[in-house]
Each structure stands twice: as structure tokens, then as C-alpha cells.
C-alpha positions as CSV (number, residue, x, y, z in Angstrom):
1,X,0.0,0.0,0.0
2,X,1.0,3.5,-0.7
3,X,0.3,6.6,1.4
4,X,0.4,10.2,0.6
5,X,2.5,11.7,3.1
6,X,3.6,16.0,3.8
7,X,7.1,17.0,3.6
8,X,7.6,19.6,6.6
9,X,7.6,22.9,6.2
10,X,10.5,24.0,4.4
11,X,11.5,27.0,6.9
12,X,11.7,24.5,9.3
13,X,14.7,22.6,7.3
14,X,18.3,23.2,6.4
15,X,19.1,21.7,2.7
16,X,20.6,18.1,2.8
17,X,24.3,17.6,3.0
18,X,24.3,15.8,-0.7
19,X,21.5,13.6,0.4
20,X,24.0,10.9,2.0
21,X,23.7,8.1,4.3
22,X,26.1,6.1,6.1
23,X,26.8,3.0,4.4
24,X,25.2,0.5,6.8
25,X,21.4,2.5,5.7
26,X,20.8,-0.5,3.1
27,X,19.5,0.3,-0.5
28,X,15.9,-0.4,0.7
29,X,16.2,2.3,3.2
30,X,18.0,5.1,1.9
31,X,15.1,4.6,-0.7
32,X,13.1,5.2,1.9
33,X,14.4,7.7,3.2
34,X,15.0,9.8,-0.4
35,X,11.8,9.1,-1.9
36,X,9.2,11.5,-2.4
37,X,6.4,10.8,0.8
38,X,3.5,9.7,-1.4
39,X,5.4,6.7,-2.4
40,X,6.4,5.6,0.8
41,X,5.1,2.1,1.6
42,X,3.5,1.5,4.7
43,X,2.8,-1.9,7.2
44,X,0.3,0.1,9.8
45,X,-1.1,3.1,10.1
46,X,-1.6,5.3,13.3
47,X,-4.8,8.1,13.9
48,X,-5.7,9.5,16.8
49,X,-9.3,9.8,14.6
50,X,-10.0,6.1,14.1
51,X,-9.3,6.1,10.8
52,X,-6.1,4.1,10.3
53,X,-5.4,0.3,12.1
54,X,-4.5,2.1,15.5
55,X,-5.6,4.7,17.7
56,X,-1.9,5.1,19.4
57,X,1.9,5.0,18.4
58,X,2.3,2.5,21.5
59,X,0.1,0.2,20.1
60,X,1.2,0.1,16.3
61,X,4.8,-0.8,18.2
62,X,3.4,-3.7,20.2
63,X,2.1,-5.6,16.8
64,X,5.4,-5.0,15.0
65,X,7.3,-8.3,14.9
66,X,9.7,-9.2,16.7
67,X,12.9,-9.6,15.8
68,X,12.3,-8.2,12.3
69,X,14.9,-8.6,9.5
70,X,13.3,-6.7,6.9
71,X,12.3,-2.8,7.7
72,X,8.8,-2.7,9.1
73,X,7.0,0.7,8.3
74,X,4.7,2.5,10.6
75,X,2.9,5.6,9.2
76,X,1.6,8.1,12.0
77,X,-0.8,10.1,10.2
78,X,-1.1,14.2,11.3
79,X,-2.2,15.1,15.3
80,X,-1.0,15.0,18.8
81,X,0.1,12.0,20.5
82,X,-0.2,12.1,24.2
83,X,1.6,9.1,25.4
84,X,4.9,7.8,26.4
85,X,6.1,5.1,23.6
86,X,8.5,2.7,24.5
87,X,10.7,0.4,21.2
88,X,12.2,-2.3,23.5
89,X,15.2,-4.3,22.1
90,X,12.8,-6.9,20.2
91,X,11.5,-4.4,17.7
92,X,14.4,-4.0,15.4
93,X,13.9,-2.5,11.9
94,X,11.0,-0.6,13.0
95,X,10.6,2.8,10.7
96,X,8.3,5.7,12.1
97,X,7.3,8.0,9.8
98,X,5.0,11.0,10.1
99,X,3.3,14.1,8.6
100,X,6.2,16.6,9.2
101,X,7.9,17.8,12.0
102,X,5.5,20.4,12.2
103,X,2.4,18.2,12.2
104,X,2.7,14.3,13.9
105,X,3.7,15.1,17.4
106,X,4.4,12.5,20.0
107,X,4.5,14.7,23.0
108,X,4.8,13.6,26.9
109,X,5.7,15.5,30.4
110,X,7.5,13.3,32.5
111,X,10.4,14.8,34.6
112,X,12.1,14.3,37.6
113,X,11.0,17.2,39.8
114,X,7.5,15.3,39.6
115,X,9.1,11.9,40.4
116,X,10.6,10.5,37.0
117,X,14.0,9.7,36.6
118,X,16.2,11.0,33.5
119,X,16.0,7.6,31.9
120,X,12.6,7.2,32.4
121,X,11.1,10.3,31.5
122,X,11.6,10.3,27.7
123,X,8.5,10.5,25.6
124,X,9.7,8.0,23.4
125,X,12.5,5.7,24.1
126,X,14.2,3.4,21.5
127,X,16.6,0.0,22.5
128,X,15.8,-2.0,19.4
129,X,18.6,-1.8,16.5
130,X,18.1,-0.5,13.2
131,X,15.3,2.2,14.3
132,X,14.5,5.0,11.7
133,X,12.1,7.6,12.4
134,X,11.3,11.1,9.7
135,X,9.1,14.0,9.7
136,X,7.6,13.8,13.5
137,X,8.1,15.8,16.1
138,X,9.3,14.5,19.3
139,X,7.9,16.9,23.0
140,X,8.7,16.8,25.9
141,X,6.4,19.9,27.5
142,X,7.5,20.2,31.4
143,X,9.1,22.8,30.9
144,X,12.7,24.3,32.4
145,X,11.1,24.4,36.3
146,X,10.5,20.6,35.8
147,X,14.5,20.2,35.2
148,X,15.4,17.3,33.9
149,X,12.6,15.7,31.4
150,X,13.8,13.9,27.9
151,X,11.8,14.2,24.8
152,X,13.5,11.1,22.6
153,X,16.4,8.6,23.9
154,X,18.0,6.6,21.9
155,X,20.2,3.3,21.9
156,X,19.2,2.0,18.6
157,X,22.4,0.8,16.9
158,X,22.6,1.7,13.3
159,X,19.9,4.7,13.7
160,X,19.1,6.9,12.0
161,X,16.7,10.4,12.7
162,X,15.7,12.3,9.6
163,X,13.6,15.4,9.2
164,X,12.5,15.6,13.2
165,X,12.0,18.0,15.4
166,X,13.1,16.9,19.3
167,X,12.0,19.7,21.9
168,X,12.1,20.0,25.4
169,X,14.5,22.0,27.8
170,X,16.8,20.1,30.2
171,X,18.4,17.2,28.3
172,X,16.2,17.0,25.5
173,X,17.9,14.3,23.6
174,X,19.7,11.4,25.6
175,X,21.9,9.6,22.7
176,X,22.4,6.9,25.4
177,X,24.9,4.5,23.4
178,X,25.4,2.9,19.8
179,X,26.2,4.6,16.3
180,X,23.3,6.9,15.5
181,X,22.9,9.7,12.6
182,X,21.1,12.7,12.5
183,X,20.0,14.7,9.6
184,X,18.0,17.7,8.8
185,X,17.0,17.7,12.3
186,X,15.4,20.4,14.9
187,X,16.9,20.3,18.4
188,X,16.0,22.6,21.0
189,X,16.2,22.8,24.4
190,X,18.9,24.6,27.1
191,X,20.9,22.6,29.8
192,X,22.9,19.7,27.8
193,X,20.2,18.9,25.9
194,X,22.5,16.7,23.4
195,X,23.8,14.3,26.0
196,X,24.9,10.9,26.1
197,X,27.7,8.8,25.2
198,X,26.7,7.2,21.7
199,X,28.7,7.6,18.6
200,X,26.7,9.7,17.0
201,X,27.2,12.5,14.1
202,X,24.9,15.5,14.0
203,X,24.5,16.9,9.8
204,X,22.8,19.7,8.4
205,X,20.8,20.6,11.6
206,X,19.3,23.2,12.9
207,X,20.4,23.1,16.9
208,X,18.7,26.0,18.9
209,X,19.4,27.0,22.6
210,X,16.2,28.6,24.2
211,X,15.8,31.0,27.4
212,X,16.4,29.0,30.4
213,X,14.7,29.0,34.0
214,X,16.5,32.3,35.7
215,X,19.7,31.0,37.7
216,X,20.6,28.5,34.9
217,X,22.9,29.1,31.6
218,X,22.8,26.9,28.2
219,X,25.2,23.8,27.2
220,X,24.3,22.3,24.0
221,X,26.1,19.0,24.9
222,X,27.6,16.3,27.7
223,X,28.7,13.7,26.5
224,X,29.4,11.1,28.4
225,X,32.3,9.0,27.8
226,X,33.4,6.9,31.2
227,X,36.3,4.9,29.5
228,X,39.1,5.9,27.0
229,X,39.1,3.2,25.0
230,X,35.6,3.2,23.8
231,X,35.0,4.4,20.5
232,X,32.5,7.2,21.4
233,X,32.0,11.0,21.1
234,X,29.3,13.4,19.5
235,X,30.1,15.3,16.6
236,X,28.3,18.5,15.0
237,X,29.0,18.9,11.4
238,X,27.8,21.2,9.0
239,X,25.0,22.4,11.5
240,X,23.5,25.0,12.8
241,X,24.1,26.4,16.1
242,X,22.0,29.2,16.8
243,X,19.4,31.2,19.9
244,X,15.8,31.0,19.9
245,X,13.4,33.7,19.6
246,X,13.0,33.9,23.4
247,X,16.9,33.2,23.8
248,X,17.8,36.4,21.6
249,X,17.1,39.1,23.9
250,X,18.8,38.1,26.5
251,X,22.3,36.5,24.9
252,X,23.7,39.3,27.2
253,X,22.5,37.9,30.0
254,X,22.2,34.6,29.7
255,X,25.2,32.1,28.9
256,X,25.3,29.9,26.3
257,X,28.2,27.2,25.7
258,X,29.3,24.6,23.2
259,X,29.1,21.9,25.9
260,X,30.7,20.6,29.2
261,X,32.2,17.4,30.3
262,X,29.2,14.7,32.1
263,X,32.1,12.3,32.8
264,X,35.1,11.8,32.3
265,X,36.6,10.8,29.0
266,X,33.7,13.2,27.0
267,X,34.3,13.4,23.4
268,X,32.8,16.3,21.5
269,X,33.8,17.6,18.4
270,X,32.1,20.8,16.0
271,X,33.4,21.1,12.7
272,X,32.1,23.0,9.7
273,X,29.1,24.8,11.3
274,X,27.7,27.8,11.7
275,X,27.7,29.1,15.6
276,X,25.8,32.2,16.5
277,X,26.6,34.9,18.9
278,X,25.0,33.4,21.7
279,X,28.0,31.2,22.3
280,X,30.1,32.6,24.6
281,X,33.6,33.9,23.5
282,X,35.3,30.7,25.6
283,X,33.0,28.3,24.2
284,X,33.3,25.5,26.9
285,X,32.0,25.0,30.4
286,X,33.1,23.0,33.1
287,X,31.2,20.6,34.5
288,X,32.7,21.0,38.2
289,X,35.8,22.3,39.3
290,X,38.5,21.3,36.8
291,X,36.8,17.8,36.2
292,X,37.6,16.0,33.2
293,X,39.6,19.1,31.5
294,X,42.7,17.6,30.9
295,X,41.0,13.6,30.2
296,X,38.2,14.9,27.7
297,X,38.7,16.0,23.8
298,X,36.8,18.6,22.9
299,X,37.6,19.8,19.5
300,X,36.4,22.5,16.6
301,X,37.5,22.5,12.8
302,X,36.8,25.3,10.1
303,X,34.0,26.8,12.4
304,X,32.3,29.6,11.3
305,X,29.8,32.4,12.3
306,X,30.0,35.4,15.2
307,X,30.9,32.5,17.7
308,X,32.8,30.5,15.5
309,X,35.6,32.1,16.3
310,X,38.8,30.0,18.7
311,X,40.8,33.1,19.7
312,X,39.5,33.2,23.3
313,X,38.4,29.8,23.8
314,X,39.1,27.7,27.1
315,X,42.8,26.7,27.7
316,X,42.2,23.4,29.0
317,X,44.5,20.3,28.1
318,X,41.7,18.9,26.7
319,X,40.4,21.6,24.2
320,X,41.8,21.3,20.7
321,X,41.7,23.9,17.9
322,X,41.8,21.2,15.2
323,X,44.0,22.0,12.4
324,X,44.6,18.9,10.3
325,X,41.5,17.4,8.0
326,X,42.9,14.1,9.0
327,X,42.7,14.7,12.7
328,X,39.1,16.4,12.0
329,X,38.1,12.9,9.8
330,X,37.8,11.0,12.8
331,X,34.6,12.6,13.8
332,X,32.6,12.2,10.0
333,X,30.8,8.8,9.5
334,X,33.3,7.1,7.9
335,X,35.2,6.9,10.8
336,X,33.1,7.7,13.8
337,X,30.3,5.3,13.7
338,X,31.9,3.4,10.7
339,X,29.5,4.4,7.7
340,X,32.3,3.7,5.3
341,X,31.7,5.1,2.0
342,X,28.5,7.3,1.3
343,X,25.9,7.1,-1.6
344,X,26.2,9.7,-3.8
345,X,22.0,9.8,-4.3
346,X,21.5,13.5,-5.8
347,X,24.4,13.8,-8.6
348,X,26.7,16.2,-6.7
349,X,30.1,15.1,-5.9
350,X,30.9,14.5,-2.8
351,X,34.5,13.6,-0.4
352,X,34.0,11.3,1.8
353,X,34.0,12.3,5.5
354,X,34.6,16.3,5.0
């Protein structure tokens, strides 16, 4: 069966960077993925109205096979999902795809102040491997009083999030572990809101600090690497790093950084992105004291924008002004969650990695 499905609203997207995918995104999917919505086939579909074979995302999830080996489609048609949807390790291959970002919204509340933990608060939480979700938006509405409250976490191995919008405040998107790829995303939020210690690669995104609750100041990321040997780190490339509506008043007031270290061994690198004036001139924060400065690698390449610059940035043993492509080359696909080669899919030529 075929469905008509929206694109997003194009001022909600940045253009895609050569319309790539990491190797391990088979044939079927990148088809998936680069096809025009209306030919997108679909297993199930979700409606809050009645009209499709379920009611709720949850329950679309529970009849998905288990253990899947071929991709398994569920379309979520336009409206507002109140419920807290949970992919557990069994539902590999599972696809979710929506309306837009603008217009199928899973959204939930959950936070700690009211008794959740981190973990547990997420509106939608994925274990299974090979998860794909485009064009929905994922909420998390508590709000910055509520402190800690997730809107998606992820620990889907070989993931990939296309065209979705992620919003909350306090860690917004907890990229718990695995390789995972984001594209033409939407992430917004204010106190390491991009946290976690997956490999993971950020492209072509829009990421957006908001106005905090008073007494707090914005890190887009902590990561959360525990152990030097493991082959983890975030990496923002060819993004967007910019202050929301609310946030842009106040950039005088109100701190902004790049990121600081959750443990120990945190690897975060920006490369080839724009970064706004809200980022402070020394970029990095500690996380306490002068914890982790001299274990973590923090690292930006060919940066540009009103905070793009590295003049003032932190001194810390840790922080790196990268200067060699083959240093910065660690931290594309290719080498950071191991996508290889890419698929040239538009006709433009393309290097790999940079």
C-alpha cells in the first residue's frame, strides 16, 4: 500500500548535506528515506481519529514483529500523541514515519522534579537496532522548572533520525549509546540537551538554545564518555548552532556554551558549522571544578559564524583547535560510527567524510 505523506515545512529545514547516508542504511532504506512521501510504503497506520489500524503509536509498536529482518513501516498520520512510547530491544527495523515535524507530534511530560528519573522520562524511548524515524516531532512539554525531562532517547544501533524535530528544555535528547545519525533535524532545548555517550554524528541541523529558568545558563552538549578506550564521542558537522526567539534578547545575560564534560573521557567535536553569537567567546563549560579538563577532547574545525571564532576559547589540556583534516576525519561517518563510504544519491560530488 501507498500513502500520501507532507514533507515539513521548508522553513523548518536546512538543505541536505548531498543527500548521504552512512553505508550500513541499506539500499531499501536510503530509498526510503530519499523518496518522495507519497510513495512511501507502509505496514500500519496510526490516527488518533480512528481512521487508520490504531488509535496510538504504542500500540502500532506492540504488533510489530519481533525480531524483524526486513524494515517494518509505521505511518503516523497528522495530530497530537499524548503518550509515552517505548521500542524495546525486540522491535528491530522498526521505521516511524510521520506528517512533518510540524504536524505528527508524539508529545509527553515526565520529569524528575515530579518523580521520573532521566531515563525514564523520555516521551519516546528506542533499545531496538536498526530504528529510523522522519518527519515527526518528538515533545517533551514540562518545561525548564521541571529540570530534567527527555523528549526522545536513543540506543538503537545503526539509527538513523531524519527530518525531526526533538523539543524540550533540560536534556532534550539522551543519545544513550550505539552509532546513530542525525539529519535535517530540529533540536532545541537549554541545559545539555544533546547528551549521552553514543557515537553519534549530527549533519545539516538546525540546533537551537532557548531561554532558560533564571539561575541556569545553556550547554548544548555532555557527552558522556566513562572509559578511554571506547569508541564514542558526539560530533556536529555542518549544523546549525543558533538562539531562539526567546533566547535572543537576552544573549547578554544569559550564557550559552558549546558543551561541558558529564564524565570523564567526553568526546565532543564541531566542525564545519555555523555558531551564533549566543556562544560565549570561551566556548566551553566546566562541569565542576576542573573535572575532566585535561581527560576529555573537545575539538572544533573550520568553524564559522559570530561565535565561530577559537581566539579566546578555554585553555584546558583537553580543548583542541583542530587543524589537520585528518585529525578532523575522525569525527565524520566514515570513521566515527563506521559508515564507510557514502551514496552519492543527488548527482553532486561528494568527499568522503569532509
Amino acid at each position: 500500500m501507498v500513502v500520501s505523506i507532507s514533507p515539513p515545512p521548508a522553513d523548518e529545514l536546512v538543505q541536505p548535506l548531498n543527500g548521504r547516508f552512512p553505508q550500513w542504511v541499506t539500499s531499501r532504506d536510503r530509498k526510503l528515506l530519499e523518496a518522495p512521501a507519497k510513495n512511501i510504503a507502509y505496514n500500519v497506520v496510526v490516527a488518533a481519529d480512528g481512521s487508520g489500524n490504531y488509535k496510538t503509536v504504542s500500540a502500532a509498536v506492540a504488533s510489530a514483529p519481533n525480531k524483524g529482518k526486513t524494515r517494518y513501516v509505521i505511518y503516523v498520520k497528522a495530530g497530537t500523541y499524548k503518550e509515552n512510547v517505548k521500542i524495546a530491544s525486540g522491535k528491530t527495523n522498526l521505521m516511524l514515519v510521520g506528517d512533518g515535524m510540524g504536524s505528527t507530534i508524539i508529545t509527553g511530560s515526565l520529569n524528575v522534579v515530579d518523580g521520573s528519573t532521566t531515563f525514564n522520562s523520555a516521551t519516546v524511548a528506542v533499545v531496538a537496532d536498526g530504528f529510523i524515524a522522519q518527519d515527526i516531532w518528538f515533545q517533551n512539554t514540562a518545561g525548564p522548572q521541571k529540570h530534567q525531562a527527555v523528549a526522545l532517547r536513543v540506543g538503537s544501533d545503526q539509527s538513523v533520525i531524519n527530518r525531526c524535530r526533538i523539543d524540550a528544555y533540560q536534556d532534550t535528547l539522551y543519545t544513550i549509546s550505539n552509532r546513530q545519525f542525525y539529519r535535517d533535524c530540529y533540536i532545541i532545548g537549554t541545559v545539555d540537551f544533546i547528551f549521552g555517550n553514543a557515537a553519534v554524528v549530527f549533519q545539516n541541523c538546525q540546533i537551537v538554545s532557548r531561554r532558560p529558568m533564571s539561575g541556569q545558563f545553556n550547554t548544548v552538549t555532555a557527552q558522556g564518555r566513562t572509559d578511554p578506550n571506547e569508541n564514542t564521542g558526539t560530533s556536529i558537522q555542518s549544523c546549525n548552532i543558533t538562539a531562539s526567539s526567546d533566547l535572543q534578547p537576552v544573549i547578554g545575560t544569559i550564557k550559552s556554551y558549546l558543551g561541558r564534560p558529564w564524565k570523564e573521557y567526553a568526546v565532543t567535536v564541531v566542525m564545519q558549522s555555523y555558531i551564533g553569537s549566543l556562544i560565549d567567546p570561551i566556548g566551553w563549560a566546566p562541569w565542576s571544578g576542573d573535572f575532566a579538563l585535561s581527560t576529555l577532547y573537545y575539538g572544533e574545525y573550520m568553524n564559522n559564524g559570530p561565535g565561530g571564532g577559537t581566539s579566546k576559547q578555554v585553555n584546558w589540556v583537553g580543548y583542541h583547535v583542530i587543524t589537520s583534516a585528518a585529525v578532523a576525519a575522525k569525527y565524520t561517518v566514515a570513521q566515527l560510527i563506521q559508515g564507510g563510504s557514502w551514496l552519492q544519491s543527488t548527482g553532486i560530488t561528494y568527499t568522503e567524510g569532509l
